[in-house]
C-alpha positions in Angstrom: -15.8 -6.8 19.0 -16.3 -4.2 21.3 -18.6 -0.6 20.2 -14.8 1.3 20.7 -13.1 -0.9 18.2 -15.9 -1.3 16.0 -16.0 2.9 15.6 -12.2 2.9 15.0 -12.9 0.1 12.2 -15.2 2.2 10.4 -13.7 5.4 10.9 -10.0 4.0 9.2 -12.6 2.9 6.4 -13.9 6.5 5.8 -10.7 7.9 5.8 -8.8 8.3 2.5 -11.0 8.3 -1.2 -13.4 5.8 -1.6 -15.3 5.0 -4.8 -18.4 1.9 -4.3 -20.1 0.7 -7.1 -19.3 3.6 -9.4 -20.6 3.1 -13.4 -20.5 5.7 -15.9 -22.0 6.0 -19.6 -20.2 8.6 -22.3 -22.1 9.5 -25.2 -25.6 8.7 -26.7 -27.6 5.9 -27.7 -25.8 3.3 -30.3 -22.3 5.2 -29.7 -23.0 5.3 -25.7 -20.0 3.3 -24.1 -19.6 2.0 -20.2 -16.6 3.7 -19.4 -17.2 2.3 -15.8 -19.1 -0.7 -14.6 -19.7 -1.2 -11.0 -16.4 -0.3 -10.0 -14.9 0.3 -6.1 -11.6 0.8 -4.9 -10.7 2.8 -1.5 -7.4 4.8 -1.4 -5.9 5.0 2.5 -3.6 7.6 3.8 -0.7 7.3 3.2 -1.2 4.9 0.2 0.1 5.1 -3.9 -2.4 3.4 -6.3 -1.4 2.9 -9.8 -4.1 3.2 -12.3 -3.2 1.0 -14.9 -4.3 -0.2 -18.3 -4.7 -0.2 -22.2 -6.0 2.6 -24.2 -9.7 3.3 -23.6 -10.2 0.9 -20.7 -11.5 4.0 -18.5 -8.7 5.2 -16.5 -9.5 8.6 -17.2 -12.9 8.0 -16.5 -11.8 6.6 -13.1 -9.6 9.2 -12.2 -12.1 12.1 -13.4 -15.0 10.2 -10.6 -11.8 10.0 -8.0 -11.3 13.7 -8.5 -14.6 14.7 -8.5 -14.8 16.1 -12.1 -17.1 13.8 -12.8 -20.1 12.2 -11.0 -20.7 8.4 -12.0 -24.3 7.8 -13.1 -24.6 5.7 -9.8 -22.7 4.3 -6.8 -21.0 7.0 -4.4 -17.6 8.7 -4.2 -16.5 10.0 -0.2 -13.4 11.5 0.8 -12.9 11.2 4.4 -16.1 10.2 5.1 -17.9 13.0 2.5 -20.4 11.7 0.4 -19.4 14.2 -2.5 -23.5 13.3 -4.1 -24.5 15.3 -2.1 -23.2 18.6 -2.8 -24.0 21.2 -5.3 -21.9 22.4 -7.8 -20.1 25.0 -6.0 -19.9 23.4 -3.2 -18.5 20.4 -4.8 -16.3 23.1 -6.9 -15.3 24.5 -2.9 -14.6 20.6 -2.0 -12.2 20.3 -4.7 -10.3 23.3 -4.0 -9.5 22.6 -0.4 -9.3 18.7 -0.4 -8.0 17.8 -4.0 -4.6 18.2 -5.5 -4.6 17.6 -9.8 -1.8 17.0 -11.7 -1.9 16.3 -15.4 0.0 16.1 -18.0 -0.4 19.8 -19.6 -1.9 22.7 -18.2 -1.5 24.2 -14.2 1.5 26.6 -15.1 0.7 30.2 -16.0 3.7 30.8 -18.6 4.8 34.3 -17.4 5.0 33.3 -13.8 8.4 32.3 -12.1 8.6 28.9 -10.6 8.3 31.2 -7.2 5.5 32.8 -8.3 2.9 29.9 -9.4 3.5 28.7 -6.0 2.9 32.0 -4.1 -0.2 32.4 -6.6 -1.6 28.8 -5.7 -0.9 29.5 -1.8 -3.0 32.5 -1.7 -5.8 31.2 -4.4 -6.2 28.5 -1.8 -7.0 31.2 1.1 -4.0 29.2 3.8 -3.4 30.9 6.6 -0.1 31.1 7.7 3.1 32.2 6.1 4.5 30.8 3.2 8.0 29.9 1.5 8.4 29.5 -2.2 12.2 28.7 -1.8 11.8 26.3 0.7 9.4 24.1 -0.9 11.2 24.3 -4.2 14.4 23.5 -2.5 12.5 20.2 -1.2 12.1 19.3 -5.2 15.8 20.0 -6.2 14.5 23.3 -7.9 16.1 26.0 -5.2 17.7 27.3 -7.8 14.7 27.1 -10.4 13.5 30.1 -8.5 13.1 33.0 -11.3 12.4 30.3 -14.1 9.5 30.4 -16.1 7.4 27.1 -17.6 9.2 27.4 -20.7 12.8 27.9 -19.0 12.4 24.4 -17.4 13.1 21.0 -18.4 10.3 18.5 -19.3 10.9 16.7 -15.6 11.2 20.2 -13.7 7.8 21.4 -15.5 6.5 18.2 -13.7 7.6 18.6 -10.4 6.7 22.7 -10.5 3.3 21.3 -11.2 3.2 18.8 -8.2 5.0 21.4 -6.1 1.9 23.5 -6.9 -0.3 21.1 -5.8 1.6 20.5 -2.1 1.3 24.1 -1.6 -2.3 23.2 -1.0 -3.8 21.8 2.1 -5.4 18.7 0.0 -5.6 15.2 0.9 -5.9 13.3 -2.1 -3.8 13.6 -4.9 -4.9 12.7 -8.5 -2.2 12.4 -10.9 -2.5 12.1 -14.9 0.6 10.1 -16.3 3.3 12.0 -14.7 6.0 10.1 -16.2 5.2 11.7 -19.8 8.2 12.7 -21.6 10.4 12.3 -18.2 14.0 10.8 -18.6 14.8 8.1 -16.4 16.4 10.3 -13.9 13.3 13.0 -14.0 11.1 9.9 -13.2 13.1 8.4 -10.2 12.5 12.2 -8.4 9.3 12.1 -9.2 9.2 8.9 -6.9 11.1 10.6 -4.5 8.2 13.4 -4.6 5.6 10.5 -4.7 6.8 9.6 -1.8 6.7 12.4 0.4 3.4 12.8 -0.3 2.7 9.4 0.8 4.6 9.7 3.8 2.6 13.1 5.0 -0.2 10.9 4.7 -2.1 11.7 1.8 -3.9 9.4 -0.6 -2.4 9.8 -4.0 -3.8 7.6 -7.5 -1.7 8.0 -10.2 -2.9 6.5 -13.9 0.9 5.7 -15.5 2.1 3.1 -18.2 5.4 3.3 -16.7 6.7 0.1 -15.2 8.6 2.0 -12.7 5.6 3.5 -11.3 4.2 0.4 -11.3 6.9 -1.5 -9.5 7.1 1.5 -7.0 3.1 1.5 -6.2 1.3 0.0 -3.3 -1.2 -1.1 -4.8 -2.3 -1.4 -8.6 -5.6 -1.3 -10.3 -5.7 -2.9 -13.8 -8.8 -1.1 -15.8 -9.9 -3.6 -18.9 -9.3 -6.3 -20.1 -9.6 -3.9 -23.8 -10.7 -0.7 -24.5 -14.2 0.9 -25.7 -17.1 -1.6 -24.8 -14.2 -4.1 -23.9 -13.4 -2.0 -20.9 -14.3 -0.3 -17.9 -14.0 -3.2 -15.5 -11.7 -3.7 -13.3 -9.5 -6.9 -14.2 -6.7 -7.1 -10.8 -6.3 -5.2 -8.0 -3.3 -6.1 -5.9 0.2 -5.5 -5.0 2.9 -5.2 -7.8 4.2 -8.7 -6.6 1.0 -10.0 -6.6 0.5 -9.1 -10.1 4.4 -9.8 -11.5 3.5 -13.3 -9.8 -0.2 -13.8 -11.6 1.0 -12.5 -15.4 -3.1 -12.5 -15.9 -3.2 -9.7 -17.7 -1.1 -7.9 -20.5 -0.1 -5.5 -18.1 0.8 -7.8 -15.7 3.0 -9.7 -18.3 4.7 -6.6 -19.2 5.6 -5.5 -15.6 6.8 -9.4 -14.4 9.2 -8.9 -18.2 10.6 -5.1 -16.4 11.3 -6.6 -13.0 12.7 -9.9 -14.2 10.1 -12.0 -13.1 
């Protein structure tokens, strides 16, 4: 392999999130528990993973490293190529800002604020130059005429996608999404996809933790977090494609989804 292609290699590797070797310990002594053991996983542009699992197994965990809420007790977390160890708090706080989009599943909306104005608020928070239109974006997510409607004026589904609408009016590059589906109707979850999507296909690199098999299905890749919960967990049990784990039925999760998709 030539010097050229081996530099294109490794910079397509450093692109996206990637988490090497990450473990983490909560609490003390006897009730200390290994929320993460040595795990890695690299998210691409351009690339849905589905953080799946039971109860406890450390998908939180995972997604709070991933988002840099947390720092694992060792192993190393980059985003494009950014060893985020190395920073300090506020510059770690200043990473987040600018290359990190959150969406969970309460929280982000300001409840006396219009749909139009959480976006106009989040555009300006995040400093982008440039000028910038509520309508348009909200039109994108089916909510054009959402645009005077506060939080508690919305549906369940529409609260949702205010909150990932939020989040695209930042200039981040990974998305880290807290069980989206929560309380969504069928139809509320199939636009989410949609939105899923369009993140996807802008290129960003978007992990999602979600028990719902459509998520699931719809992912490019899934990460199964177990095999139990507590002490039981934190390891990562399958990583594959949806097919791949429909096919295997290894795990419980696995068995579920291949039971959803008729497999």
């Amino acid at each position: 392999m030539s010097m050229q292609s081996t530099n294109t290699a490794d910079a397509v590797r450093t692109r996206g999130l990637s988490i090497e070797a990450a473990s983490l310990s909560l609490g003390d002594g006897s009730s200390s528990v290994q929320a993460l053991d040595a795990v890695s996983l690299h998210v691409q542009p351009g690339e849905l993973v589905a953080v799946v699992g039971p109860s406890g197994a450390g998908k939180s965990s995972l997604l709070a490293v991933a988002g840099a809420l947390a720092s694992p007790d060792s192993g190393r977390v980059s985003v494009n190529g950014i060893d985020l160890s190395g920073l300090g708090k506020a510059a770690k706080a200043r990473f987040r800002l600018e290359n990190i989009g959150f969406v969970f599943q309460s929280g982000n909306l300001i409840p006396a604020l219009t749909a139009a104005e959480q976006l106009e608020l989040v555009h300006r928070m995040a400093k982008m130059p440039g000028a910038f239109n509520a309508h348009e974006l909200l039109d994108a997510m089916g909510m054009g005429h959402k645009l005077k409607s506060r939080p508690d004026q919305l549906s369940g589904g529409e609260r949702q996608r205010l909150k990932l609408a939020a989040q695209m009016a930042e200039k981040g590059d990974v998305y880290v999404l807290d069980e989206p589906t929560t309380g969504l109707h069928l139809a509320d979850v199939q636009q989410l996809l949609g939105l899923l999507d369009r993140l996807v296909d802008s290129g960003k690199s978007v992990i999602v933790i979600e028990h719902h098999q459509a998520v699931m299905a719809h992912a490019d890749w899934i990460i199964d977090m177990g095999p139990g919960a507590g002490h039981d967990g934190g390891r990562i049990v399958f990583e594959g494609t949806p097919a791949d784990l429909v096919a295997g039925k290894s795990t419980l999760t696995g068995e579920h989804l291949a039971a959803y998709v008729g497999g």
